[in-house]
Short mmCIF file of the C-alpha atoms (twelve columns), coordinates in Angstrom:
data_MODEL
# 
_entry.id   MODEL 
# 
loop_
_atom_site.group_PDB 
_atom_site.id 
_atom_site.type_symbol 
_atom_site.label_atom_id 
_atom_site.label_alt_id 
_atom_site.label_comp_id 
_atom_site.label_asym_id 
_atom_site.label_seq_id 
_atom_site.Cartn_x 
_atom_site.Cartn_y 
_atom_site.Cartn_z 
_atom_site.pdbx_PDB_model_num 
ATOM 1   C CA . UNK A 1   -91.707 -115.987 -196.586 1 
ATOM 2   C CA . UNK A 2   -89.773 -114.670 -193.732 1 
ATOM 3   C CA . UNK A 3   -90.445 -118.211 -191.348 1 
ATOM 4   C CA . UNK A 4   -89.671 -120.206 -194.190 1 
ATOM 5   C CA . UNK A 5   -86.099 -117.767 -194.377 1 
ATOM 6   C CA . UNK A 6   -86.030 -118.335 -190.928 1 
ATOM 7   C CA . UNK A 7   -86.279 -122.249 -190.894 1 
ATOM 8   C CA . UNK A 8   -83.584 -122.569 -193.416 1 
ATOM 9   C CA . UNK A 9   -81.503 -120.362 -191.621 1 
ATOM 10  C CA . UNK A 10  -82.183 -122.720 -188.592 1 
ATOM 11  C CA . UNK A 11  -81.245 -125.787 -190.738 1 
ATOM 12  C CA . UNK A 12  -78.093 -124.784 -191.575 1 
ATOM 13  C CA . UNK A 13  -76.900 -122.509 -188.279 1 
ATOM 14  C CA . UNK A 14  -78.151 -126.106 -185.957 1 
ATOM 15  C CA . UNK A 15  -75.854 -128.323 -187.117 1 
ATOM 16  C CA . UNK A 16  -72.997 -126.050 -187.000 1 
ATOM 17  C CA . UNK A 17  -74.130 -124.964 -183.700 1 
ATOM 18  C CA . UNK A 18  -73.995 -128.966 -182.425 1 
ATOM 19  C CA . UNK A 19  -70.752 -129.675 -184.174 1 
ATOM 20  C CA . UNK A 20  -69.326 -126.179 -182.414 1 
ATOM 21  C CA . UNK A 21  -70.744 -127.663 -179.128 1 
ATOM 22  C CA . UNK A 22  -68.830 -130.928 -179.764 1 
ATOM 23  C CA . UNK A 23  -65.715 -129.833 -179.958 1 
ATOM 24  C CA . UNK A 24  -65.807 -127.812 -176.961 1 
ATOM 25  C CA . UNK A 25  -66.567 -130.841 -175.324 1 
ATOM 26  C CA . UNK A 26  -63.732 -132.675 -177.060 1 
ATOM 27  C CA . UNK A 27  -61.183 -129.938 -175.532 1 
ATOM 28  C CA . UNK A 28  -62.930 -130.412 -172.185 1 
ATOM 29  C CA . UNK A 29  -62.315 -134.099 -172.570 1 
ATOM 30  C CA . UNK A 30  -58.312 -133.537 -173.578 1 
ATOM 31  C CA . UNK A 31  -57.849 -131.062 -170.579 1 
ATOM 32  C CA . UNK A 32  -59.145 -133.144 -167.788 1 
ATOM 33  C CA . UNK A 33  -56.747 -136.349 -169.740 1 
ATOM 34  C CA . UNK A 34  -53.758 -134.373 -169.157 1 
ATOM 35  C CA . UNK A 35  -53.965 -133.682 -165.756 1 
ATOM 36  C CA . UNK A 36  -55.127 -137.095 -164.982 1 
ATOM 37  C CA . UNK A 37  -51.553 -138.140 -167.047 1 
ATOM 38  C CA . UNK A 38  -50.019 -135.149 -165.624 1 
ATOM 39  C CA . UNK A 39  -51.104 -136.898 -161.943 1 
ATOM 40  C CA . UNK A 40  -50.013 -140.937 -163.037 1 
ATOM 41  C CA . UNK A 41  -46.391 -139.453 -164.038 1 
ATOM 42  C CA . UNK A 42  -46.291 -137.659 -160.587 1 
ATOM 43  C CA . UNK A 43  -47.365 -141.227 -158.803 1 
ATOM 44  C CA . UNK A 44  -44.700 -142.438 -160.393 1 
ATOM 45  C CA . UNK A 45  -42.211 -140.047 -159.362 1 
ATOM 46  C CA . UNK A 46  -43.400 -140.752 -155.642 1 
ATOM 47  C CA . UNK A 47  -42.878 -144.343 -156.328 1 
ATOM 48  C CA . UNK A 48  -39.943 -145.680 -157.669 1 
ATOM 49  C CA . UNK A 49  -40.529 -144.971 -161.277 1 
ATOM 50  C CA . UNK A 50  -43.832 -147.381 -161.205 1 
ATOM 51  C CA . UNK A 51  -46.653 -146.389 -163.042 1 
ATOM 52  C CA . UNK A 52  -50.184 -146.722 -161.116 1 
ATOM 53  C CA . UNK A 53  -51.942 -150.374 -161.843 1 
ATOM 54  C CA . UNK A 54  -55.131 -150.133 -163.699 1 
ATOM 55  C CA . UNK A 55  -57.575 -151.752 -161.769 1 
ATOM 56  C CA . UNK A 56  -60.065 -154.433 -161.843 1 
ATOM 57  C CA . UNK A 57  -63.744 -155.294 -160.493 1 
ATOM 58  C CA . UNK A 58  -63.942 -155.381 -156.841 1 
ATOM 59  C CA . UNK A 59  -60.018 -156.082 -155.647 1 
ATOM 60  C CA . UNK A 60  -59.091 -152.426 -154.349 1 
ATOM 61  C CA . UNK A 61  -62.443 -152.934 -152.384 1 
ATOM 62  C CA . UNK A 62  -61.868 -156.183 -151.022 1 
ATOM 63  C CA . UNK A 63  -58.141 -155.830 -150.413 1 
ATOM 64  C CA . UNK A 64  -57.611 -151.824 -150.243 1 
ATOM 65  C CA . UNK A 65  -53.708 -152.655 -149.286 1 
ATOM 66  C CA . UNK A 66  -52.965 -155.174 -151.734 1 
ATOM 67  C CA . UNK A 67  -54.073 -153.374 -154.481 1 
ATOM 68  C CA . UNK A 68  -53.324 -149.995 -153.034 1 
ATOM 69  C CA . UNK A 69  -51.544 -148.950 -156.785 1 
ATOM 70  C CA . UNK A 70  -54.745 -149.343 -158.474 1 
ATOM 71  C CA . UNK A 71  -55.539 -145.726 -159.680 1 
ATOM 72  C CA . UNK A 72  -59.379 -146.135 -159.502 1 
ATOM 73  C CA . UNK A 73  -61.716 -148.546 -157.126 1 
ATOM 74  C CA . UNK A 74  -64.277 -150.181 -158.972 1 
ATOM 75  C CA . UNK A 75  -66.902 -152.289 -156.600 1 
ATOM 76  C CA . UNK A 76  -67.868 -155.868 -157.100 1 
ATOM 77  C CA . UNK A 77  -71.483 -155.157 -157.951 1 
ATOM 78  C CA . UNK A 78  -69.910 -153.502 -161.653 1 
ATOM 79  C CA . UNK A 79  -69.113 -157.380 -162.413 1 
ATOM 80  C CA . UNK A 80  -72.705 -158.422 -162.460 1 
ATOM 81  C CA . UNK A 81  -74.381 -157.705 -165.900 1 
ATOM 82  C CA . UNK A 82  -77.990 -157.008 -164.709 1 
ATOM 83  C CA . UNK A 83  -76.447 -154.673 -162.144 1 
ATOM 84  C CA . UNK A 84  -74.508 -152.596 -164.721 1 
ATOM 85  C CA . UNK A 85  -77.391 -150.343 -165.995 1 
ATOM 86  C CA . UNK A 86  -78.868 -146.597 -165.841 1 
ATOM 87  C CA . UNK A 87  -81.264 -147.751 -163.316 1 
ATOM 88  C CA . UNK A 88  -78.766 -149.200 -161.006 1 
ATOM 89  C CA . UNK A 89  -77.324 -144.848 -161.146 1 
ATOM 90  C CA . UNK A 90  -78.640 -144.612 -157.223 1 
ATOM 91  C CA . UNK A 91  -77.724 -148.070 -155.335 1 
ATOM 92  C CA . UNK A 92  -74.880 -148.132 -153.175 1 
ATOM 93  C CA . UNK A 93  -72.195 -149.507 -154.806 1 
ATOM 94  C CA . UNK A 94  -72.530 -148.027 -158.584 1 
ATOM 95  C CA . UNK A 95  -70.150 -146.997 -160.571 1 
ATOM 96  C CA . UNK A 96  -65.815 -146.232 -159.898 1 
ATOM 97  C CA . UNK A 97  -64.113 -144.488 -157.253 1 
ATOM 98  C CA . UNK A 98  -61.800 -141.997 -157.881 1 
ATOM 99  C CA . UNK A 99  -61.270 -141.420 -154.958 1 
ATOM 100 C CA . UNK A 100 -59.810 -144.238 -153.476 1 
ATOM 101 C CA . UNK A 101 -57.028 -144.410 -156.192 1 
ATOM 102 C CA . UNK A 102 -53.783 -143.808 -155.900 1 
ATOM 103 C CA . UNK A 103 -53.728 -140.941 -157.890 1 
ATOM 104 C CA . UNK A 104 -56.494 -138.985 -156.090 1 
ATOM 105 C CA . UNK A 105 -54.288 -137.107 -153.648 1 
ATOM 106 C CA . UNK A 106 -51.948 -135.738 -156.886 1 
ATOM 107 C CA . UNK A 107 -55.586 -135.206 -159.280 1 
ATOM 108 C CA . UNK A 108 -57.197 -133.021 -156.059 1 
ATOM 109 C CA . UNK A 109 -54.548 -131.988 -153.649 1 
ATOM 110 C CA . UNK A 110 -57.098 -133.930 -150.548 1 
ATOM 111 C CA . UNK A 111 -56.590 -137.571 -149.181 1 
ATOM 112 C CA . UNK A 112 -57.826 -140.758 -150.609 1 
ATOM 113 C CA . UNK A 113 -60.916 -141.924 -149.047 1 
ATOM 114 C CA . UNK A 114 -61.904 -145.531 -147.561 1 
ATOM 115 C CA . UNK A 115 -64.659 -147.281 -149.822 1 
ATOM 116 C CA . UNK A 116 -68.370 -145.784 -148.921 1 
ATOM 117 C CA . UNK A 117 -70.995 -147.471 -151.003 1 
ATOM 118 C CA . UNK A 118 -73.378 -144.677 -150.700 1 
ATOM 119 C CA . UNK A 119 -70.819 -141.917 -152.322 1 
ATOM 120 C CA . UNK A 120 -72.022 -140.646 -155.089 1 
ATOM 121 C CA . UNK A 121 -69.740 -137.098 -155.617 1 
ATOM 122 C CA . UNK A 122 -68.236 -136.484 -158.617 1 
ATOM 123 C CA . UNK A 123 -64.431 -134.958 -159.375 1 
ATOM 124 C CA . UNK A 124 -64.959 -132.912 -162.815 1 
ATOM 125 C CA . UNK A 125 -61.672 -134.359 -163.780 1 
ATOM 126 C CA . UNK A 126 -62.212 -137.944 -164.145 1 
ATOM 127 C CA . UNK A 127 -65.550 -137.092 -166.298 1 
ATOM 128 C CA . UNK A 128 -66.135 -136.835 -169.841 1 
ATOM 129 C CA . UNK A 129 -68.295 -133.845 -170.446 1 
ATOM 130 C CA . UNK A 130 -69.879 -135.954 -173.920 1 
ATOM 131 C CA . UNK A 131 -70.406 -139.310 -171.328 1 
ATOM 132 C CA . UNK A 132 -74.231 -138.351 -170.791 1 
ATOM 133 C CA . UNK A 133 -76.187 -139.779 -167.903 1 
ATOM 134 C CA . UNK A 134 -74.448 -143.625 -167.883 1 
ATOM 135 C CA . UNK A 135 -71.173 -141.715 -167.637 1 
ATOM 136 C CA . UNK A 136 -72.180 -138.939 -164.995 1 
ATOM 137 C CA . UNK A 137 -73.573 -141.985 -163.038 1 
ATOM 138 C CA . UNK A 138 -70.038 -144.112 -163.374 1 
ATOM 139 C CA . UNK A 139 -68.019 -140.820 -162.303 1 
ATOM 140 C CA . UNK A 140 -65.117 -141.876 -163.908 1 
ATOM 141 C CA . UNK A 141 -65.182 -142.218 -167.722 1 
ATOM 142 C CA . UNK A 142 -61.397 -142.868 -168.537 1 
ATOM 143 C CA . UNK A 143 -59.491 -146.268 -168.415 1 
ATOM 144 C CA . UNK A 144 -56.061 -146.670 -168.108 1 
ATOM 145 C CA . UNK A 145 -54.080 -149.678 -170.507 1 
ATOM 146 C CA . UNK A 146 -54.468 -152.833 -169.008 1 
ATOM 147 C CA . UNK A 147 -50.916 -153.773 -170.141 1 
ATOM 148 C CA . UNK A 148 -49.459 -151.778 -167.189 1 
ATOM 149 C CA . UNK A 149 -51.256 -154.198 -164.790 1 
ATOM 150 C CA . UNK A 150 -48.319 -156.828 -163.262 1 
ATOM 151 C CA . UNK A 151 -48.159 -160.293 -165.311 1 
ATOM 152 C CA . UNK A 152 -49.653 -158.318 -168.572 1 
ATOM 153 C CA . UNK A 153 -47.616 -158.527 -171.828 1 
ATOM 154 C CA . UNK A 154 -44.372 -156.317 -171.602 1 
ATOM 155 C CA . UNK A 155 -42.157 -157.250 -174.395 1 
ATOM 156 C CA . UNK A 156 -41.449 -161.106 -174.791 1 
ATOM 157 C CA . UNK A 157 -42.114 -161.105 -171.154 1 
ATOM 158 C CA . UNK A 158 -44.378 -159.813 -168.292 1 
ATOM 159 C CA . UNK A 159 -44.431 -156.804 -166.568 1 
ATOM 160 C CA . UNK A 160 -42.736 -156.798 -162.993 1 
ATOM 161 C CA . UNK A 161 -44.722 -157.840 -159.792 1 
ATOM 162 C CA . UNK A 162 -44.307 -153.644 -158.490 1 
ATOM 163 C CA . UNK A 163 -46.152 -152.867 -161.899 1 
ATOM 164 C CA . UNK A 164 -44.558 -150.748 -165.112 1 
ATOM 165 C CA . UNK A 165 -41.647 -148.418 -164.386 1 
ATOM 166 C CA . UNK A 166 -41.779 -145.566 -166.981 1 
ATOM 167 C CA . UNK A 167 -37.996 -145.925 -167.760 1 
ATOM 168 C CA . UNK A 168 -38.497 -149.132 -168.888 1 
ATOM 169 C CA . UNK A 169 -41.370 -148.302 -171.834 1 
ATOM 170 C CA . UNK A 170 -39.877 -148.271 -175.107 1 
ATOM 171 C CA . UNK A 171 -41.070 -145.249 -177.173 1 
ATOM 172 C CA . UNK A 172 -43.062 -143.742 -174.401 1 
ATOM 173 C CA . UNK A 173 -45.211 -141.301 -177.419 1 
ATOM 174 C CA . UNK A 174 -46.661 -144.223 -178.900 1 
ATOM 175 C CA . UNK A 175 -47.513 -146.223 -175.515 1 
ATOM 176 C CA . UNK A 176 -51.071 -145.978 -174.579 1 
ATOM 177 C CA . UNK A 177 -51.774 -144.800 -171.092 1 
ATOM 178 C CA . UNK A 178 -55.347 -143.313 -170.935 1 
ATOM 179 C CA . UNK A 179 -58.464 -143.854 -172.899 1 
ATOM 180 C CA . UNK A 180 -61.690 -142.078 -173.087 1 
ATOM 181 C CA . UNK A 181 -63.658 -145.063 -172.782 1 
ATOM 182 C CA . UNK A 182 -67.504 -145.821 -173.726 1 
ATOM 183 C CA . UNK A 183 -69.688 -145.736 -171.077 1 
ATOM 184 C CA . UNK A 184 -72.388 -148.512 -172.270 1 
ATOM 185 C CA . UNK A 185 -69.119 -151.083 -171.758 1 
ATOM 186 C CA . UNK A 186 -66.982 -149.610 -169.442 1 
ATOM 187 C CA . UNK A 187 -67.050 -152.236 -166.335 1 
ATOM 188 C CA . UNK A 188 -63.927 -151.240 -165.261 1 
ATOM 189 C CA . UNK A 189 -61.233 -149.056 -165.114 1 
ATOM 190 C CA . UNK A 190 -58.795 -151.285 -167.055 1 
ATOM 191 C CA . UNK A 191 -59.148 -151.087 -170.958 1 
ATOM 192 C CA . UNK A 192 -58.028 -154.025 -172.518 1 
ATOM 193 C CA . UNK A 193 -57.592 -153.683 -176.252 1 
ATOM 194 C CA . UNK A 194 -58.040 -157.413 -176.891 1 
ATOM 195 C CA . UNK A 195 -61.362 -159.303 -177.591 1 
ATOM 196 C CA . UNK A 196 -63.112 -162.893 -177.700 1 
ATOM 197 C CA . UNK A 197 -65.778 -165.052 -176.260 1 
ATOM 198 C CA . UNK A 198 -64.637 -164.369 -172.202 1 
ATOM 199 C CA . UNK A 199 -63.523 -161.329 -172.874 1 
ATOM 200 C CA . UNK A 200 -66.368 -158.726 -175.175 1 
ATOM 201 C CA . UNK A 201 -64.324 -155.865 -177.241 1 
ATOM 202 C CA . UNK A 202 -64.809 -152.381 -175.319 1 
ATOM 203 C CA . UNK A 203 -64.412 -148.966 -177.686 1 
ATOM 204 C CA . UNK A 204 -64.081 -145.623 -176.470 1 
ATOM 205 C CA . UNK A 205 -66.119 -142.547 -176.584 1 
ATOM 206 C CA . UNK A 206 -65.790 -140.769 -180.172 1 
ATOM 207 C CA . UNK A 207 -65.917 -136.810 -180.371 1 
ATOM 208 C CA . UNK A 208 -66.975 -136.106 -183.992 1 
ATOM 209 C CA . UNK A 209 -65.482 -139.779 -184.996 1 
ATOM 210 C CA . UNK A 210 -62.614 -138.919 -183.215 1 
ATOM 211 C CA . UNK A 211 -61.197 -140.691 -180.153 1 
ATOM 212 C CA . UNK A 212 -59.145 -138.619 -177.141 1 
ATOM 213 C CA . UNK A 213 -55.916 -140.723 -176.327 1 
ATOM 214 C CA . UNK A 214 -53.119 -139.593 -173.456 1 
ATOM 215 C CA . UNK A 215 -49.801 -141.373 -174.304 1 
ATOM 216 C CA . UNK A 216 -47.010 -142.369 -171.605 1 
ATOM 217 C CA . UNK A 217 -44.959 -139.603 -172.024 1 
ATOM 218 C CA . UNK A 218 -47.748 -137.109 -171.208 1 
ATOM 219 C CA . UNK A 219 -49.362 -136.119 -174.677 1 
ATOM 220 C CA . UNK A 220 -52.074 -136.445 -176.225 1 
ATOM 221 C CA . UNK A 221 -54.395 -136.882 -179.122 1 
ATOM 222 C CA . UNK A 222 -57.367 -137.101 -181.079 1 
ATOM 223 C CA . UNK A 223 -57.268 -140.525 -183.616 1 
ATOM 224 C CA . UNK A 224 -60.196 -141.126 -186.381 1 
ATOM 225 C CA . UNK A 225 -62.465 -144.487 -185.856 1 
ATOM 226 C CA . UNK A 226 -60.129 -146.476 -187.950 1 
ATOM 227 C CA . UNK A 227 -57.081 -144.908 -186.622 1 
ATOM 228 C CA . UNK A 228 -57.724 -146.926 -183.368 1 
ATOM 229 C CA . UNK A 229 -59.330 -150.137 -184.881 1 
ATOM 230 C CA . UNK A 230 -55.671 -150.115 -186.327 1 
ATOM 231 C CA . UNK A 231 -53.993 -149.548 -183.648 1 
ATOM 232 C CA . UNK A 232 -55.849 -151.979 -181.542 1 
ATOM 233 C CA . UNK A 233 -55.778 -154.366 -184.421 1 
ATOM 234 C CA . UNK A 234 -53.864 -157.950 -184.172 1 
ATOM 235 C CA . UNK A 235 -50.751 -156.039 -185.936 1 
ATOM 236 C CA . UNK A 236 -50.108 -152.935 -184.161 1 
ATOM 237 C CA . UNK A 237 -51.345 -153.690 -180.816 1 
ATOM 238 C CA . UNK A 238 -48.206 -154.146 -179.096 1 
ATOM 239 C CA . UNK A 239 -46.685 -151.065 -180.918 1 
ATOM 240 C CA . UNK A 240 -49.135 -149.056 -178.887 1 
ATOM 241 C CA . UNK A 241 -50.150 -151.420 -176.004 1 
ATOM 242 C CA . UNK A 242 -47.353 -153.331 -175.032 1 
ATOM 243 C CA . UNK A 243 -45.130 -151.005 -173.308 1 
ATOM 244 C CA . UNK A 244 -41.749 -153.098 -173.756 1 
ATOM 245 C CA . UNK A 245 -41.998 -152.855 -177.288 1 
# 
């Protein structure tokens, strides 16, 4: 009688136990968000008002000056498909580089670095502490909106060769700047909310069906599953994605 008490006790403590464990992580997740936004508004600051760019496969690599705005470095070798597995966790060249972003010096207070293949360190910051082994081996498990990049939609027009200047962003608490991203899909560090045949539909990393979002103006929060299909959704997209509208 008293291991069958003690089983059903077990059954019911467990899964409040998990879902306890879950949102710790969640809060985690938030903090490190906000000082990663905390670090792109102090970039901008430094530079003229211009957001950081976010990124691509292999440019910050190849030309470390050109794209010297892009707040992550993501290698060439991400790009290939067969490459972009848990197995690939220990070549040189896996995974995205904090730091050699431009926001590594405001995130950790040290110097970016040059490009080394081989490093594999982690900054606690740029992980998700839900991202399990894929996202410990990518390092970084956030990705920034991809409509900040130069020549993405701003308004009726582009955004500005020098990138997105944050006095230009209409509504700033409902412009997207940071996404906890899923790390089965997350290639780079540029989340695109758009999807089709050249371009596969990326989702982000849900915390009890919720997803962590940081917003231009430096807040955050936590949206339901269909809260962000919405938002990402033909309709609303460039009410939360397009930052000159």
């Amino acid at each position: 009688m008293v291991i069958v008490v003690i089983g059903i006790m077990a059954a019911l403590l467990l899964p409040a136990m998990a879902k306890t464990r879950e949102q710790a992580r969640s809060a985690g997740c938030r903090n490190n968000m906000k000082q990663l936004s905390l670090a792109f508004l102090m970039y901008a600051e430094d530079n003229e008002e211009a957001f950081p760019w976010p990124g691509g496969v292999g440019r910050a690599i190849s030309s470390p000056t050109a794209y010297a705005p892009d707040w992550c470095a993501t290698p060439p070798e991400m790009g290939d498909s067969s490459f972009f597995a848990l197995a690939s966790a220990n070549a040189p060249g896996f995974g995205h580089n904090a730091e050699c972003g431009s926001i590594y010096p405001y995130v950790t207070s040290q110097p970016r670095r040059e490009y080394e293949p081989t490093y594999k360190e982690t900054t606690t910051v740029y992980r998700c502490p839900s991202a399990g082994k894929l996202g410990e081996a990518l390092r970084v498990n956030y990705s920034a909106n991809a409509w900040m990049e130069p020549g993405r939609p701003f308004g009726n027009t582009v955004v500005p060769p020098r990138g997105l200047v944050t006095s230009a962003v209409a509504d700033p608490s409902r412009k997207v700047l940071l996404l906890n991203e899923n790390p089965a899909e997350m290639k780079s560090t540029s989340f695109d909310p758009r999807g089709g045949p050249r371009m596969p539909l990326r989702d982000v990393q849900y915390h009890l069906d919720k997803a962590n979002i940081a917003f231009m103006d430096g807040h955050l929060e936590s949206v339901s599953r269909k809260t962000f299909a919405q938002m990402r959704s033909n309709r609303d997209r460039d009410i939360y994605f397009n930052a000159g509208k």
